[in-house]
N, C-alpha and C positions, 0 to 999 in steps of 0.2 A: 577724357584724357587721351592724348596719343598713344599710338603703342608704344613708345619707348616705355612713357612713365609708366602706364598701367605692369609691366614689366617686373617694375621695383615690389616687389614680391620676398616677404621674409621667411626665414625656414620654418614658422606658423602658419604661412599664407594668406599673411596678412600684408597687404597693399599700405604705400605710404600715402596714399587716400584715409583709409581705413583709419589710419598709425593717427595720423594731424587733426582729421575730426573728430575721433572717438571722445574725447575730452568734453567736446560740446554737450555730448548726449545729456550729463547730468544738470545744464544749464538750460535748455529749451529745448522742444521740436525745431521752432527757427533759427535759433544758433545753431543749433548742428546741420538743420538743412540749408542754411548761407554759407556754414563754414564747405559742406562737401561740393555747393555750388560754384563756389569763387574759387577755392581752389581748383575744381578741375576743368575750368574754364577760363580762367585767367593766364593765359601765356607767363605771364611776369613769374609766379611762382617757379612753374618748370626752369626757366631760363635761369634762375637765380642757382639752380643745384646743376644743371644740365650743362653751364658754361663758369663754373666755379666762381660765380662773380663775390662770394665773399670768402674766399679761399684764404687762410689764416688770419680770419679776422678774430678776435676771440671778446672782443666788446661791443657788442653790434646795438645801435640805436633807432628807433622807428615810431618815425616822428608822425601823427595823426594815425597810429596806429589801429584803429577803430577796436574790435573784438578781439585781437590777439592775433590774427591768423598768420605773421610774420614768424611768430616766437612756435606757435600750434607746427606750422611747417617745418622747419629747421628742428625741431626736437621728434616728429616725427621722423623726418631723415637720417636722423642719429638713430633710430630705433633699428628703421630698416636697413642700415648700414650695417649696424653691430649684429644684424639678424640671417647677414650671409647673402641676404638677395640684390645685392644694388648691384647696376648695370654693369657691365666691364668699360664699356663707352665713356660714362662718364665718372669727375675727376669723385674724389670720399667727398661728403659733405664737410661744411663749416662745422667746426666745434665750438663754439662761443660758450667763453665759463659765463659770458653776462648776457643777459638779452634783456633791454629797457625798450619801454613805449610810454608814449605820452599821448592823449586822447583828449580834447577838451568835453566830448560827449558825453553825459552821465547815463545815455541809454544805451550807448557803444559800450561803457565800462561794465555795464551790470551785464555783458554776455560775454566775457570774457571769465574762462573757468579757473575754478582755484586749484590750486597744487601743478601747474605745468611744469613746474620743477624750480628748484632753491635758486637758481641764478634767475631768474623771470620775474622784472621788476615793471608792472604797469600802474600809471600813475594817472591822477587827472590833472590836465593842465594847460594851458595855449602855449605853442611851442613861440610866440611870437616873448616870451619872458621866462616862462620856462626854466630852469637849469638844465642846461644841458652833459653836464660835467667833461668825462676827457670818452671819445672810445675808435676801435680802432676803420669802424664802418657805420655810415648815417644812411637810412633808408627811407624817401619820401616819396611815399605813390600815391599822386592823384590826387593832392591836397593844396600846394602851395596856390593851385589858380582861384580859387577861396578867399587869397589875401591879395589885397591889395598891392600894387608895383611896389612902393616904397618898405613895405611891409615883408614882402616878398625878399627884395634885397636885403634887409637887416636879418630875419632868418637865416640867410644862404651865408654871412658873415660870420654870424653865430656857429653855424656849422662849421665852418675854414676853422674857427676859433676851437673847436673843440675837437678835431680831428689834426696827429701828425702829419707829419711831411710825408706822402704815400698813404696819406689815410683815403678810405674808398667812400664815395656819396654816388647810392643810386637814385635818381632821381627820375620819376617815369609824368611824363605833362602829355598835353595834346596838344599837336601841333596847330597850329591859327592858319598855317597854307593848307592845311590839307583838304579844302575844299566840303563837299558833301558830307565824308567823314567825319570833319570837323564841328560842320552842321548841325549831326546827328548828335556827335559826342556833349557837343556843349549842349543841346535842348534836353536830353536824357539826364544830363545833371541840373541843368533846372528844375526839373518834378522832381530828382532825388533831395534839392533842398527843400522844396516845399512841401516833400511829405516828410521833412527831419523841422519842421517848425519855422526854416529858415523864408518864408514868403518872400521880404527883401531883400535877399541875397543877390550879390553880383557875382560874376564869375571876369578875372583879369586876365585871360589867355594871352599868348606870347607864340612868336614863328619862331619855332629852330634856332633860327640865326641870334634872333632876340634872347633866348632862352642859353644860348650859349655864350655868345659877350656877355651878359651879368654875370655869370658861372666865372667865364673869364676875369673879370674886374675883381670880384671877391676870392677869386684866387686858384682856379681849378681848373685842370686841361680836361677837353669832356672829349666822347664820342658819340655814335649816333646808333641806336640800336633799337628795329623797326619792333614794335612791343603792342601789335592789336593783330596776330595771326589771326586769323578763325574767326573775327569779331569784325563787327564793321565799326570800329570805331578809328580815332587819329590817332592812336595812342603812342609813343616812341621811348624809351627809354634813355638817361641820358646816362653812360658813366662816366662818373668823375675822378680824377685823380687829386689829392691835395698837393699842390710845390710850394 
């Protein structure tokens, strides 16, 4: 973790590290050591509290959700917010009365811990049919290049569809220009499908450009935010607004 985050420190002295995976502990040694892994190494998460990217969302959906760690993060936040210690830098966190995920994994689902609290609704399901119902933020990281182009699009409409006018989609892909990065990023998800069973898996990646005219056709002014600090991968972040 950078120093900012490691910072976030509540008047237990307890870390919003701490706070987001401690939940795993009664689910596996590996759940809890993937959940304290990815989050404090995954740029995306800090950025999501660090630049208030779901700032009055209060239905927030998170779609290939895998073990939780979307819903684990955001309610640890709440913890260490209400605890006296969050940064003065940055903004309160999200309070979402809802937090949904959808997972088609049934090995992803079985690590995902019970009671992270009454609004935390994970499901098993292909977000490609899915219900998606109504909410006010859609969060999709590292999933949609999985599905196929046309697949992709229908998704990305589904979500227009279920978010208002100002409703927030983050959306985090690898870029297809970014060279070497790119390289790396896409082969490293190859073994990760093939050690998830997936052998014949493809992966559909998209440049930037590509990745933001579909956003655009389906309905969404996006922007472009660099989302592989510290990591040698292509990773980017896209945020979208609904109009």
């Amino acid at each position: 973790m950078g120093a900012a985050q490691s910072a976030v420190r509540d008047a237990r002295g307890q870390t919003l590290l701490d706070a987001a995976s401690a939940p795993y502990r009664d689910v596996s040694s590996f759940a809890y050591h993937f959940a304290r892994g990815k989050l404090r190494g995954d740029p995306v998460y800090r950025a999501i509290l660090e630049f208030g990217l779901l700032a009055g969302c209060t239905r927030v959906l998170d779609l290939g959700c895998g073990q939780g760690l979307l819903a684990a993060w955001l309610i640890g936040a709440q913890r260490c917010y209400d605890g006296g210690g969050w940064p003065n830098a940055w903004p309160a966190p999200p309070q979402p009365r809802t937090i949904r995920g959808i997972e088609i994994m049934p090995r992803e689902l079985s690590r995902v811990p019970r009671g992270l609290g009454d609004g935390v609704d994970i499901v098993q399901g292909d977000i490609r049919t899915t219900e998606f119902g109504t909410a006010d933020a859609i969060v999709i990281l590292d999933v949609l290049h999985y599905l196929d182009r046309d697949s992709q699009a229908q998704v990305l409409r589904r979500v227009r569809a279920a978010l208002p006018p100002g409703g927030v989609l983050l959306l985090r892909v690898s870029d297809a220009d970014g060279g070497w990065r790119f390289r790396y990023t896409r082969g490293v998800d190859q073994i990760l499908l093939r050690l998830r069973g997936h052998r014949g898996g493809r992966q559909h990646c998209r440049t930037l450009a590509e990745w933001r005219k579909e956003l655009a056709v389906c309905g969404f002014a996006s922007e472009i935010r660099p989302m592989s600090q510290g990591t040698p991968f292509a990773n980017v972040l896209l945020t979208a607004t609904a109009v």
